[in-house]
N, C-alpha and C positions, 0 to 999 in steps of 0.2 A: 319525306314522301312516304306515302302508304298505301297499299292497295286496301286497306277497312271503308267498310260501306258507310260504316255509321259514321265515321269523321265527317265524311260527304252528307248525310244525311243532317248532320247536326250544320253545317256551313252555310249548304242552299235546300233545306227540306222541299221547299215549295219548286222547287225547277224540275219539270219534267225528265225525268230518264228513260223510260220505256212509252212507247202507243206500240199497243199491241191490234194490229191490223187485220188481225186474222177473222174472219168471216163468221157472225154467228150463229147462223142456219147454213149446215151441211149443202145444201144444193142452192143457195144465194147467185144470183147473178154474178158474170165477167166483172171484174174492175170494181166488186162491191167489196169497201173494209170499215170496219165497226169504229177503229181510232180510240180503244179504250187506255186512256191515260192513268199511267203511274208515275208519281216523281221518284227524285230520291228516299224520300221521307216514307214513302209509300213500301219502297221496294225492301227497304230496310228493315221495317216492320215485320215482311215478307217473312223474309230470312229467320229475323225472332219467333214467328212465327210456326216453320218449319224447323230449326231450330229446337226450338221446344218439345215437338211431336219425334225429333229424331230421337230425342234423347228419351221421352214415353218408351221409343222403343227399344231401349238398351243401350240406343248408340254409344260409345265411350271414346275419349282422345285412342286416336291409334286405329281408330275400323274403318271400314270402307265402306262405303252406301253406292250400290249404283242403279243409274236410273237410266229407263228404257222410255223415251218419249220423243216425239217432235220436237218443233221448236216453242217452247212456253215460257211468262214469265217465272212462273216455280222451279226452270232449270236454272236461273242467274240467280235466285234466290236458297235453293241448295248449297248451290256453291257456296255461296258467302255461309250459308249455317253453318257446311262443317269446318269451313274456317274458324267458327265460333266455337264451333264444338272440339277442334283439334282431329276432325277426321277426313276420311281422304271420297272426293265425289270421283265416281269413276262409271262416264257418263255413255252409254252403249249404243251405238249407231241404230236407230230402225231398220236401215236400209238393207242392213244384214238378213240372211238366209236363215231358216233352222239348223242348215248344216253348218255357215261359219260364226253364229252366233254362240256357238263353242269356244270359239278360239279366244278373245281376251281370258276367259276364266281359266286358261290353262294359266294366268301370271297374275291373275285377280283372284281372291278369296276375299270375297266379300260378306258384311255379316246381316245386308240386307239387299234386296232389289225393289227398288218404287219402281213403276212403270204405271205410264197411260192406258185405259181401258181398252182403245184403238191396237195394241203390242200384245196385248191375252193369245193370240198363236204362238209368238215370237218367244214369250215367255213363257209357254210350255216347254221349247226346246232347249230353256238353259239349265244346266248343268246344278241348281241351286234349289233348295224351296222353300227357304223364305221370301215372300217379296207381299207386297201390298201394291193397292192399286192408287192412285191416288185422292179416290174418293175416299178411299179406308184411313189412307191417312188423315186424313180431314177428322173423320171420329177419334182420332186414338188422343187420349187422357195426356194434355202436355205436363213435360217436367215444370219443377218453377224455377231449380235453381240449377238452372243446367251448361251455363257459359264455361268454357276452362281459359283461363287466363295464359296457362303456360306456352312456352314455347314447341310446338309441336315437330317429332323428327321426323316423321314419315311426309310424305307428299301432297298437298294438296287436291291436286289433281291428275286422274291419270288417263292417256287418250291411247287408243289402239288406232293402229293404221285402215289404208280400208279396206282391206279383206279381215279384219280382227286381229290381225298379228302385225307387227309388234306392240307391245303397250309399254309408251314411256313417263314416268313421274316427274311432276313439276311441284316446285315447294313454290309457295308464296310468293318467297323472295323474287325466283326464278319468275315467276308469272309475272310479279311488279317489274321488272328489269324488261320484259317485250314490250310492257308496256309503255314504259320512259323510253326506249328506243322505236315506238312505232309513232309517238305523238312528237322525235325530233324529228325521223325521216320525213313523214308527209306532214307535219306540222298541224296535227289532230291540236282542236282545241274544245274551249267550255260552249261556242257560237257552229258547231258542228252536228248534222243531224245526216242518219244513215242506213241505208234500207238494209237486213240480213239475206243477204240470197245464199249464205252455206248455214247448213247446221251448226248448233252449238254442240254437238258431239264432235267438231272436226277441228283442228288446228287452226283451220282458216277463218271458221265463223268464231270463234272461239277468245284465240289467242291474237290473232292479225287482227281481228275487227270489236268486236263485243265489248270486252274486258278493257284494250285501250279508250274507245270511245267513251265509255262510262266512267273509268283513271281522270279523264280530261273534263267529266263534268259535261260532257253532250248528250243527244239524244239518240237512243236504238229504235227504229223501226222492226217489230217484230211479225214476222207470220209462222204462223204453225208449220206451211210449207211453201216451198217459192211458189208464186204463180206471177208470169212477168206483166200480166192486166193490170193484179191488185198490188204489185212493187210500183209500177209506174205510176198509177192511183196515187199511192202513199206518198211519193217523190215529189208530185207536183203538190198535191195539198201542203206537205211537209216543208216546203222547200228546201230538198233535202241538199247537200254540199259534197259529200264523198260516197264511192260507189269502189267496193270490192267485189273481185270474183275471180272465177273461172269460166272458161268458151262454153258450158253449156248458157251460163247464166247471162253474159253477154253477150251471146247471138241470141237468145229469145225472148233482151228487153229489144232489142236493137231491130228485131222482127217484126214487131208491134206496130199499128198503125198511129199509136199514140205516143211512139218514140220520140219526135222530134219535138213536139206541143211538151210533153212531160220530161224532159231530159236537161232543157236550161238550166237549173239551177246548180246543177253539178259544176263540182267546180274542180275535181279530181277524181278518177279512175286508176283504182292500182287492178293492174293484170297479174294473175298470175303466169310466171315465165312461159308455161305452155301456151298460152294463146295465141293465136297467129299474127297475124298484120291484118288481113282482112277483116278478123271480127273486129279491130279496134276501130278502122276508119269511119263506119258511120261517129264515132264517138271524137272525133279529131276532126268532122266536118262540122258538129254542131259548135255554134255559138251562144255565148249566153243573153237570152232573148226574154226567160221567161222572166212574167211580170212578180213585183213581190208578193207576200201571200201570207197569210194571217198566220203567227206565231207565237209562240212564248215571251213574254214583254224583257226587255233586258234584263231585269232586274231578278228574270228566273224563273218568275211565277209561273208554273202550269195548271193553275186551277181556277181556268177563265178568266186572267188580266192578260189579255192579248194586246196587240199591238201590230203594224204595219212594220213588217220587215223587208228590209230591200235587197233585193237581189243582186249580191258585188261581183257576180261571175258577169263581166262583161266583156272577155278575152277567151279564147278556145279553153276547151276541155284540156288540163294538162294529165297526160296518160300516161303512171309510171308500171314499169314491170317490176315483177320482185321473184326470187325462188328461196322457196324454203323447205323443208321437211317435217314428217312429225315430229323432231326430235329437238328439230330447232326452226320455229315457223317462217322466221323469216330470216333469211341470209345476207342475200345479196340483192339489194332494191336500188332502182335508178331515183333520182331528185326531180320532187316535181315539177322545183323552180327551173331546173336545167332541160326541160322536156316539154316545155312550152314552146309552140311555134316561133322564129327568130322571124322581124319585118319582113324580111325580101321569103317569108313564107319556108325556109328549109328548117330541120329537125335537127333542134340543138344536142351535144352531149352523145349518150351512149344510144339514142335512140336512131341514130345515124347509122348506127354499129348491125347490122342484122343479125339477131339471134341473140344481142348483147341483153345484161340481164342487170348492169349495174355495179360497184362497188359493192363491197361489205359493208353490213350500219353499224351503227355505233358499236361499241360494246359486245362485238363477235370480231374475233381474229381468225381468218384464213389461210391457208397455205395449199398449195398444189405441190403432190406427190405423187416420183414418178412407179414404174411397176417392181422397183428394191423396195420403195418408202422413202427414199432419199430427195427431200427438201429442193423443190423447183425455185430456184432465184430471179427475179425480172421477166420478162415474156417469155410465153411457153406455154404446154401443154398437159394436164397431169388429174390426180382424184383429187377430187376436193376434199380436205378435212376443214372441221371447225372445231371452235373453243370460246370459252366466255362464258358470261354468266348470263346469258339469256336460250342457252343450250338446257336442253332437259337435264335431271340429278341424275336420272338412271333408267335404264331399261327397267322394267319388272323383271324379276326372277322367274321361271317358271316355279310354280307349284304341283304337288303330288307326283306320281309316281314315275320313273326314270326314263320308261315307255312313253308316258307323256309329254314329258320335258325333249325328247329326242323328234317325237310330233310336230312338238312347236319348232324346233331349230325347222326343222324341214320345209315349215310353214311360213316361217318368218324370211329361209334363202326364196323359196318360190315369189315370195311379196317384195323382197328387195330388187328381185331380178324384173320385173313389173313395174314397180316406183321410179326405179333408177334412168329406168332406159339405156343403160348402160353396155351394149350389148359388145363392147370392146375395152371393156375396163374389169381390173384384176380384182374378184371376189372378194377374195380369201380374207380380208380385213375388212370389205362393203357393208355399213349397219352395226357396226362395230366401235364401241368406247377404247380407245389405242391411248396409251399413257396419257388422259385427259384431254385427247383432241375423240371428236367421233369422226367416225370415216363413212361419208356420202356414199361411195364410189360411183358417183356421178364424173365424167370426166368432162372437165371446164378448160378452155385456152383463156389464157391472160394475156392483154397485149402491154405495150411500153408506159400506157398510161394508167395502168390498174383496172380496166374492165373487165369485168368475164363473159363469157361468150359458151353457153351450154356446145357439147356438144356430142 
């Protein structure tokens, strides 16, 4: 296995991987999206593309590039460049302020900023001054021979929490490894298509949804920014199959008058752990109704050999929960085959459980520890640590001056104590790599059958 674009590119060129749905006239009508298609083949080129121009810019194995933009396909195609390139993308939320728009660069030292025209305020406030726009890049003189072959130590990617702080690094490997474990939990395949309602600056849209669905050879529906007219829009035309998020984004497709008409063909909902019950239930009353809808022929093509795809969602909506962190996106996720309604109509598995959140996935081991750090056995109550190889490599370090570095600690207990919700659980270790487990300090109960249950 590999997370390299171009193996995929080279496999199924012709199959669609991105429609980028995003609106081409600024003030376009409700519910309008453009559908402008890229396959693999396309996206890859991208990358070469970008690639190239990074390296025009000095890029070398070992630097960091980070980019200030919405959601675009040039953000999935950085990535993969500096993969190419041996360098680390370190991708900066918009949604940040001037004032915490500060904080990743207290642990990023970066040797360039791309950023979208739309981010020119945001990007006066950071702390750097090189950066290009993205039209700028577009001009600059690409290298020819610019690929590095080598094995690169530094990170691939690096994500700050969402106040800016903390910022943790992901190598490759670590990326491939959420990957293989996000495509056995929900059983992500190459016949999967699926709308982004998080940034690709965040964990979620990122790590949990993006990167797997494209690993598997499926389709990303893209927008610049969520709007739930033009998500729903895309779902139905797309006949899209899985649906990630969080309570703002599924209370506001679920809002919509076009919810129930446009929601069939879903055929899975992962929640994130914070969601209620309420915001699921419109999503566990629909059944699959919608009719099928013009798609990409099996055989991959996305450049006009379509074909009649049929709609296999013909049982409820199976709705799992999952919680994870930046540090490790996804932890503990409930089965979606075990979270499908049972005949006589009750809620199989952990979803019976209230508040329950699931088992641990593949390829992360957990333990509950109690307020010594002494090893919780069988049922009980305790911080959650993890471990495994789908765990980030590393916090960032802070950089520069001792004063600063002491900033960010401060910044980073303020955001922990915020993320955690932890409001009866022992700090002092919280957000913290402890002899190669990292320490939540979220506190979770486990009952006799291995569920966790936040609490």
């Amino acid at each position: 296995m590999t997370l390299s674009l171009s193996r995929r590119a080279e496999r199924f060129p012709d199959r669609t991987a991105v429609v980028d749905i995003s609106e081409e006239r600024l003030y376009a009508p409700a519910e309008t999206i453009s559908e402008e298609r890229l396959t693999y083949g396309d996206l890859s080129t991208l990358a070469d593309w970008a690639g190239a121009r990074l390296s025009g810019l000095d890029i070398d194995p070992g630097d960091t590039v980070c980019l200030v933009s919405r959601n675009r396909v040039l953000s999935l195609a950085l990535l993969f460049a500096c993969r190419r390139l041996g360098a680390t993308l370190a991708p900066i939320s918009h949604l940040l302020t001037p004032v915490t728009v500060e904080r990743p660069f207290d642990a990023i030292d970066p040797e360039l900023v791309v950023a979208e025209p739309a981010q020119r305020d945001l990007v006066r406030s950071i702390p750097f001054d090189r950066s290009v726009t993205l039209e700028e890049l577009a001009t600059v003189s690409p290298e020819a021979d610019w690929r590095d072959e080598s094995d690169a130590s530094n990170p691939l990617l690096c994500l700050h929490g969402d106040g800016g702080q903390p910022v943790a690094g992901f190598s490759a490997r670590t990326l491939e490894w959420n990957c293989i474990t996000a495509l056995v939990t929900w059983g992500i395949t190459q016949d999967d298509v699926a709308p982004l309602v998080a940034p690709l600056s965040t964990p979620d849209g990122l790590i949990r949804v993006a990167l797997p669905l494209l690993y598997a050879g499926g389709r990303l529906l893209l927008d610049r920014a969520f709007d739930p007219g033009d998500a729903l829009t895309a779902i139905a035309a797309e006949n899209a199959t899985l649906l990630a998020g969080r309570t703002p984004a599924l209370r506001d497709l679920a809002a919509e008058p076009a919810f129930d008409d446009a929601i069939g063909s879903i055929e899975r909902v992962i929640a994130d752990s914070t969601v209620e019950d309420d915001v699921l239930e419109p999503y566990r009353e629909v059944s699959g109704t919608a009719p099928g809808t013009d798609s990409d022929a099996e055989n991959g093509n996305g450049n006009g050999n379509k074909s009649e795809r049929r709609n296999t969602n013909t049982s409820r909506i199976a709705v799992s929960r999952a919680y994870g962190r930046l540090e490790c996106p996804t932890v503990l996720a409930q089965s979606v085959e075990r979270n499908r309604e049972t005949p006589d109509g009750e809620r199989a598995d952990a979803q019976s459980v209230p508040g329950a959140v699931g088992r641990p996935v593949l390829d992360c081991r957990v333990r509950l520890v109690d307020a010594g750090d002494a090893e919780l056995e069988g049922a009980g109550t305790g911080r959650l640590q993890v471990t495994g190889p789908i765990v980030a490599d590393e916090r960032a370090p802070p950089v520069g001056s001792e004063s600063k570095a002491d900033t960010r600690a401060e910044t980073e207990r303020e955001h922990e104590a915020v993320e955690s919700d932890a409001t009866d659980a022992d700090s002092s270790a919280a957000g913290r790599f402890v002899d190669g487990w990292f320490d939540t300090g979220q506190p979770f109960a486990r009952d006799e059958d291995g569920r966790y249950v936040r609490r």
